[in-house]
C-alpha positions as CSV (number, residue, x, y, z in Angstrom):
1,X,0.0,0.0,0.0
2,X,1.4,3.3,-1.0
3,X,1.9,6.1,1.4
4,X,-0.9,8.2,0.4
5,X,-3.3,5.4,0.6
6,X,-2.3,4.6,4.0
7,X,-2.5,8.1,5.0
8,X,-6.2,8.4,3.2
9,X,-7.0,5.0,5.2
10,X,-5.9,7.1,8.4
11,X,-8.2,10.1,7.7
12,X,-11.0,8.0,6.7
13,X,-10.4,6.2,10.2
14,X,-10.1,9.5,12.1
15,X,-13.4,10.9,10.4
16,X,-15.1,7.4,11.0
17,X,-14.2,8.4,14.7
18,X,-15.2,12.3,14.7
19,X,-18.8,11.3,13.2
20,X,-21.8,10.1,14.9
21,X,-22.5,6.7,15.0
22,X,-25.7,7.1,13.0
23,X,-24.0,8.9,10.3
24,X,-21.2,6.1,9.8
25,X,-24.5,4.0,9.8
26,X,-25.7,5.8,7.1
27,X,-23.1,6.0,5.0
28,X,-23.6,2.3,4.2
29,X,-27.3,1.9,4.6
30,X,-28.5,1.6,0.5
31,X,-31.5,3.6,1.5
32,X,-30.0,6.8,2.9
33,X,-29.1,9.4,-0.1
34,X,-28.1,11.8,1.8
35,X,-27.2,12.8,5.0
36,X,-27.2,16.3,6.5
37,X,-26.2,18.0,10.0
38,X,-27.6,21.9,10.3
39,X,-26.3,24.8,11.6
40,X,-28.1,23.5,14.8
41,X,-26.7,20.1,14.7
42,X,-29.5,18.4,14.5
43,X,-28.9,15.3,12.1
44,X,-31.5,14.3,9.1
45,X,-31.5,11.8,6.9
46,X,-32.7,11.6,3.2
47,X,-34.0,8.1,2.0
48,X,-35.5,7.0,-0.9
49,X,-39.5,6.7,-0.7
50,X,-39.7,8.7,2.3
51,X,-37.6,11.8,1.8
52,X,-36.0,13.3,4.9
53,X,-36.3,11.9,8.6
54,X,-35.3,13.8,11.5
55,X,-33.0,11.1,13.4
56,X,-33.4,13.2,16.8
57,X,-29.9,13.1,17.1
58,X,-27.7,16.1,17.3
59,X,-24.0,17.1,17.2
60,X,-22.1,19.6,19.3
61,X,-20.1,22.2,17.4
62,X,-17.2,21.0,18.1
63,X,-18.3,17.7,17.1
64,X,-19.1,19.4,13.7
65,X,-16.3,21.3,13.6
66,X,-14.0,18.4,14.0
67,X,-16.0,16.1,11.4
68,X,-15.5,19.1,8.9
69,X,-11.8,19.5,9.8
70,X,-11.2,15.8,8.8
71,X,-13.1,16.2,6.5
72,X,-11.0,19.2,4.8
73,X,-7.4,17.0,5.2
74,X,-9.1,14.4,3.2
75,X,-9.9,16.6,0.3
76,X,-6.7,18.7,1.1
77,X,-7.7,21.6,1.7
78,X,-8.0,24.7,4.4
79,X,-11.4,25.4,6.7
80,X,-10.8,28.5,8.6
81,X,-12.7,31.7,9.0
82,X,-11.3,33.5,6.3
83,X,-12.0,29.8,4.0
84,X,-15.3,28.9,5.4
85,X,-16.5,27.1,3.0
86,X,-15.9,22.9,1.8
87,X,-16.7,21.2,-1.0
88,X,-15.5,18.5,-2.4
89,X,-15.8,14.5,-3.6
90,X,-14.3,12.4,-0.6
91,X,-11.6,10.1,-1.9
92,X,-12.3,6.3,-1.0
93,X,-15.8,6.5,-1.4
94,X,-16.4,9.2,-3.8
95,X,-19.4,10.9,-1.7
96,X,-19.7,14.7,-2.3
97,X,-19.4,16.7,0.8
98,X,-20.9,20.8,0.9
99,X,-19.8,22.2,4.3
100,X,-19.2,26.1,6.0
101,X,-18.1,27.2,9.4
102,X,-18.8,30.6,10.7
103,X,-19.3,33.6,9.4
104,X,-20.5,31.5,6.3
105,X,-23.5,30.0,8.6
106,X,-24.2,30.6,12.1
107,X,-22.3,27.2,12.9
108,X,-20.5,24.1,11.5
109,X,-22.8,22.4,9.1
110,X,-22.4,19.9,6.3
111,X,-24.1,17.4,4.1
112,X,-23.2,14.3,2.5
113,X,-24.5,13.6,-0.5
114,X,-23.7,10.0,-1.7
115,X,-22.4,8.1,-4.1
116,X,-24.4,6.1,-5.8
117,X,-23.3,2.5,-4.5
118,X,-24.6,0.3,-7.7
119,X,-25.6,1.0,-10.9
120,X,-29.5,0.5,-11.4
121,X,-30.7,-0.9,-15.1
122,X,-34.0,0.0,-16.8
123,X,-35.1,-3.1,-15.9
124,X,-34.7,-2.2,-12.4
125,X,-36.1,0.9,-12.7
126,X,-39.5,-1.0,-14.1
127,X,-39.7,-3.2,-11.0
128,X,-39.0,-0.5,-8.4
129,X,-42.0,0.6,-10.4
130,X,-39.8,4.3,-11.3
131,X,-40.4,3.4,-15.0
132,X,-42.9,2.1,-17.1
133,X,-42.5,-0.7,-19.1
134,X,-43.3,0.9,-22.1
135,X,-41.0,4.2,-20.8
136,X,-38.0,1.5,-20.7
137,X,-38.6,0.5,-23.7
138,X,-38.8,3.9,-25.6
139,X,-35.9,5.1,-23.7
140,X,-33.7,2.0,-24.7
141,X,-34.3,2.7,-28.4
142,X,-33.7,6.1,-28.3
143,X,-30.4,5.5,-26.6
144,X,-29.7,2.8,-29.0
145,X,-30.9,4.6,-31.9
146,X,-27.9,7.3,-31.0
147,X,-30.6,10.1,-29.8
148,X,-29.7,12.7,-27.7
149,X,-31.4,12.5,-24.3
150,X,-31.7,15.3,-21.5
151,X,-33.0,13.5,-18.4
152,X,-34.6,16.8,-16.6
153,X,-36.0,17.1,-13.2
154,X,-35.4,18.6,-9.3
155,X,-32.8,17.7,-6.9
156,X,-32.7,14.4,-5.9
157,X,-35.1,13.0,-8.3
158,X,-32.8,10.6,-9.9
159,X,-31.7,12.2,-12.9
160,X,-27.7,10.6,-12.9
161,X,-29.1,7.6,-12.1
162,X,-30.9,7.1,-14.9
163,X,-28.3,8.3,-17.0
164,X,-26.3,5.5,-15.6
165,X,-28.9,2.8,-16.6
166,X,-28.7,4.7,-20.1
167,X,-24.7,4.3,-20.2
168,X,-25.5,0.9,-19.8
169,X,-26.9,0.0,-23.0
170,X,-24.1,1.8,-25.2
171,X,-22.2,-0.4,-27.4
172,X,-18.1,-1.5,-27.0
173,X,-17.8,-0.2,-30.3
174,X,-17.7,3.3,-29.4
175,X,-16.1,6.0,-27.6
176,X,-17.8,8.0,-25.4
177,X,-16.6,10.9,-23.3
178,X,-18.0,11.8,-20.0
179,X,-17.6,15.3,-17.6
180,X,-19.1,16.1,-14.7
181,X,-17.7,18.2,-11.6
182,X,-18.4,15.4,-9.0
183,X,-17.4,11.6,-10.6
184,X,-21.3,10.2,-10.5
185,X,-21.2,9.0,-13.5
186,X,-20.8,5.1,-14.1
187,X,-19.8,3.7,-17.5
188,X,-19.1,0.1,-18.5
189,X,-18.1,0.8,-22.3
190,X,-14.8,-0.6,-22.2
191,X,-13.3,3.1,-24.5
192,X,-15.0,5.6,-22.3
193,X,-12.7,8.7,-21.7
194,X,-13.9,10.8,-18.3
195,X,-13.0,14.5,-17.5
196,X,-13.5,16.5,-14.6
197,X,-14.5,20.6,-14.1
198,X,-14.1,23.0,-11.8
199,X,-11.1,24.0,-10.0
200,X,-8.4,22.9,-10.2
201,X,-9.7,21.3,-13.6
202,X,-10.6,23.0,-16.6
203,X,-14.1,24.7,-16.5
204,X,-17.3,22.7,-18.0
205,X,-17.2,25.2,-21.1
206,X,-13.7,24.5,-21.4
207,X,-13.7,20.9,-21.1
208,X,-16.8,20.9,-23.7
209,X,-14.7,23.0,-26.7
210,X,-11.8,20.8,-25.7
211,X,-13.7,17.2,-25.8
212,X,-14.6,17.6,-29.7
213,X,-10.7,17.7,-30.4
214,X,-10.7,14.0,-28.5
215,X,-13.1,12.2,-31.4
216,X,-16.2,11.5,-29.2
217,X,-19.0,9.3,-30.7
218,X,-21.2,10.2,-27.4
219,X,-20.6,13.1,-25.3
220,X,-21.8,13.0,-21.9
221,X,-22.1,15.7,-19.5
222,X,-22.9,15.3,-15.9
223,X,-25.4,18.0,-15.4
224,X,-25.5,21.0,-17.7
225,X,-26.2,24.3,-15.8
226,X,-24.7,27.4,-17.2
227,X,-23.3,28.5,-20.4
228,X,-21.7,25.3,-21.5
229,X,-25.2,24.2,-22.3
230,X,-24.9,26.1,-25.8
231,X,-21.1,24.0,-26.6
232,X,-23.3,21.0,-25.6
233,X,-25.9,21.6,-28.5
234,X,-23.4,22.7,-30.6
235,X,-21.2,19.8,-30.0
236,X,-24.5,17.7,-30.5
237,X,-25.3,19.3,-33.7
238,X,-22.1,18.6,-35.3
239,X,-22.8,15.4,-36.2
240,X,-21.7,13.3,-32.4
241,X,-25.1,12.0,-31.7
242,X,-26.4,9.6,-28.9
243,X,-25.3,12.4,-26.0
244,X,-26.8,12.3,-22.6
245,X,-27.2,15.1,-20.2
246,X,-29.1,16.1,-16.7
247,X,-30.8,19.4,-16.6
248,X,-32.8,21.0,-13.5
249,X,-36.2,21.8,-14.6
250,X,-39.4,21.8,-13.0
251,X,-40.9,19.7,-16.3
252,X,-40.2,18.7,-19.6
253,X,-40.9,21.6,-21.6
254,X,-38.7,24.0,-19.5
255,X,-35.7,22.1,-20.1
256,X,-36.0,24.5,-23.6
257,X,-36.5,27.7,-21.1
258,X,-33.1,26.4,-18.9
259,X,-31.1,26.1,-22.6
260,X,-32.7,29.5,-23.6
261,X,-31.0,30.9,-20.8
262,X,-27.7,29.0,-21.1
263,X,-27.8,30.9,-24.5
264,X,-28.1,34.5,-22.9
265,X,-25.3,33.9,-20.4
266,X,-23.2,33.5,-23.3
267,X,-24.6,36.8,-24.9
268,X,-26.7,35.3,-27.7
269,X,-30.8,34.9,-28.1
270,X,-32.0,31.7,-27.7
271,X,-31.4,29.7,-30.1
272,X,-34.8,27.2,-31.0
273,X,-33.8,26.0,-34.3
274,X,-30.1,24.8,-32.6
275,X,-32.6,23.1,-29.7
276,X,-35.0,21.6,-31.6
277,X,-31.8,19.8,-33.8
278,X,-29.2,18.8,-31.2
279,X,-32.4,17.8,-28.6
280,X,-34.3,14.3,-29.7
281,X,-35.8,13.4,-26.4
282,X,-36.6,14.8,-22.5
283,X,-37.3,12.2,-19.7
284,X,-38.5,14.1,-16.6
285,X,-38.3,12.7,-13.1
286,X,-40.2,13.9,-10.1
287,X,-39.7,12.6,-6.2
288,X,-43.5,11.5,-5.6
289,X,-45.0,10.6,-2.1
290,X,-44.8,7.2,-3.1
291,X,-41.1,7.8,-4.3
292,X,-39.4,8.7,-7.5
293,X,-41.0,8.7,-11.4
294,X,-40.6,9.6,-14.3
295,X,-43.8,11.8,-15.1
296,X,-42.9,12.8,-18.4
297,X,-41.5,11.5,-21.8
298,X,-41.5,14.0,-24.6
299,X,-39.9,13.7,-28.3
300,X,-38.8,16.6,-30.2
301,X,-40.7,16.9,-33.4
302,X,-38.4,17.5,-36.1
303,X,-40.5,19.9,-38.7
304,X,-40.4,20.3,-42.2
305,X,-39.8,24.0,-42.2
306,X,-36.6,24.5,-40.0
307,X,-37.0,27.8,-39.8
308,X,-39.7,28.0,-37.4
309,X,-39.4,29.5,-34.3
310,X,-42.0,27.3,-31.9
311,X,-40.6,23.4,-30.2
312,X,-43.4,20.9,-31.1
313,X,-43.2,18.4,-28.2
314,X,-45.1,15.8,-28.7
315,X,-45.9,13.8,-25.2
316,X,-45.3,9.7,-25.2
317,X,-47.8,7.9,-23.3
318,X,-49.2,4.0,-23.3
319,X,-52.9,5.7,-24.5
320,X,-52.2,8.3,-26.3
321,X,-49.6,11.1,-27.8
322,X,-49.7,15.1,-27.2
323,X,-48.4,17.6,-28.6
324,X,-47.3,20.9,-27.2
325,X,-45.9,23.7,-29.1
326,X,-43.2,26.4,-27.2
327,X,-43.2,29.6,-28.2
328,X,-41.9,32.8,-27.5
329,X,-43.9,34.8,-25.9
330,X,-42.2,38.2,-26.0
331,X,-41.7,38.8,-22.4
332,X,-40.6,35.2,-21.8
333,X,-41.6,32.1,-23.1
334,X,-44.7,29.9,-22.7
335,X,-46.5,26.8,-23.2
336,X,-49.5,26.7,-25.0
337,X,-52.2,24.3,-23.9
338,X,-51.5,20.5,-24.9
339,X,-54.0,19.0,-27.4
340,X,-54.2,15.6,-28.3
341,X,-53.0,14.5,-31.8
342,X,-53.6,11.2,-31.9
343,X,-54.0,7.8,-29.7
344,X,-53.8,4.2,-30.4
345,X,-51.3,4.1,-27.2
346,X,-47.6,2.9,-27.4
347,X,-47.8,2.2,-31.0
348,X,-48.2,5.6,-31.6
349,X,-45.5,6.4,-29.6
350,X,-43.2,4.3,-31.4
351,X,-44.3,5.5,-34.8
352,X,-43.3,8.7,-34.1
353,X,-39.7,7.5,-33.4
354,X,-38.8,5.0,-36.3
């Protein structure tokens, strides 16, 4: 064993130590997502199905403070009051860590998000009852077919990891590229290439420009969230199809008002005729009372005219397919009401993608 891994195994030890019992509990328990200890020290836990659950268990601040000060050494870095804030992907076990001390927050806090311990197929997703069996099967062709997919929804609503049951059904005959700030994503393509962003790495619109010099047949980005979003279509545009990406939106058709705005951050209008080409399909995922689904599945209607402004989404459903057009409404942009083009169920649904 190498020095630095013996000195990682240490710190891992000492922050094993510095923690609660419940949270080392935790950090193995496949149900717990995340885990999170406030500025008052009261510990919560976030599990799948139920959301968060106050544990009634609370740490001192100097309990905190000592858990984050470990914490800091493993990711080598500084916590003090002039650098109060920590962030950072724990080596070892790869879970993502957000803390602050004061005068960022009124006292030491942190939470732990996880990483995701296994990788979770579409057939898994259909027995957990996430997917439907007829969402599986439209999203496996899609992925197959080389379409670009943006997987949209909320925190914690499993968006990476069903991007990771997508990465899954990508062949060994190409080579895909992945980025992401935080290493969540989880490949099995034996000539996958995987770059990191943020510092000290290159930013996500750097990375982006300098991944189309690296002969991608799938680019893959983490989450897109700022104005790397308009490289992304670009770089989908240009011919490297069968790209997956996660977007925060509150529902399918605002993934187009989240690009629109990655477009202005750059300086430029949107750009709806750039969308509508690089975009082929948006899964949406929501965290329901009864646990996470994906509520939406919408394909991006490819017109005749190119030159029209307005999106055509047209909704996939086992019953019946909708179509909603996005415009821009002057001030902003809107969605008109959703009328029904025409039903006969899944088959219509897969007409619409052959």
């Amino acid at each position: 064993m190498s020095a630095e891994r013996e000195k990682l195994e240490r710190l891992h030890e000492q922050l094993r130590y510095d923690l609660e019992p419940l949270i080392c509990a935790a950090l193995t328990d496949l149900a717990v997502t995340e885990i999170k200890v406030g500025e008052d020290g009261k510990l919560w836990l976030r599990k799948h199905v139920v959301g968060w659950e106050d544990t009634h268990t609370s740490l001192s601040a100097d309990h905190r403070l000592r858990a984050l000060n470990t914490m800091a050494s493993l990711l080598g870095k500084t916590l003090n009051p002039s650098t109060p804030l920590l962030s950072g992907e724990l080596p070892l076990t790869g879970d993502r860590v957000e803390g602050s001390i004061p005068p960022s927050s009124p006292g030491p806090s942190f939470v732990i998000r996880r990483h995701a311990p296994e990788v979770y197929s579409l057939t898994d997703y259909v027995a957990k009852g996430i997917v439907d069996g007829w969402q599986a099967e439209a999203l496996a062709k899609h992925v197959r077919g080389r379409s670009n997919v943006v997987i949209s929804g909320a925190t914690n609503s499993g968006k990476t990891t069903l991007a990771n049951a997508c990465l899954q059904l990508i062949g060994s005959h190409e080579h895909v590229i992945l980025v992401e700030d935080t290493e969540e994503l989880q490949c099995t393509a034996p000539n996958m290439s995987r770059y990191k962003t943020g510092d000290p790495h290159p930013t996500m619109l750097e990375q982006v420009k300098r991944c189309m010099r690296r002969a991608p047949d799938r680019l893959v980005i983490g989450e897109t969230r700022d104005k790397a979003g308009l490289e992304l279509l670009k770089a989908w545009d240009t011919g490297h199809r069968g790209g997956i990406t996660t977007v925060h939106a509150t529902n399918a058709s605002r993934v187009f008002d989240r690009f629109a705005q990655f477009c202005e951050e750059v300086g430029v209008p949107p750009q709806w005729r750039l969308m509508r080409s690089a975009i082929d399909l948006i899964c949406h995922l929501e965290m329901t009372p009864k646990g996470r689904r994906m509520t939406e599945m919408v394909e991006v209607q490819k017109g005749h005219n190119e030159d029209e402004i307005p999106v055509h989404l047209v909704r996939l459903g086992p019953s019946h397919a909708v179509e909603q057009p996005l415009t821009n409404g002057g001030n902003g942009y809107e969605t008109s009401d959703a009328h029904t083009i025409g039903s006969g169920g899944r088959d219509t649904a897969h007409r619409s993608m052959a």
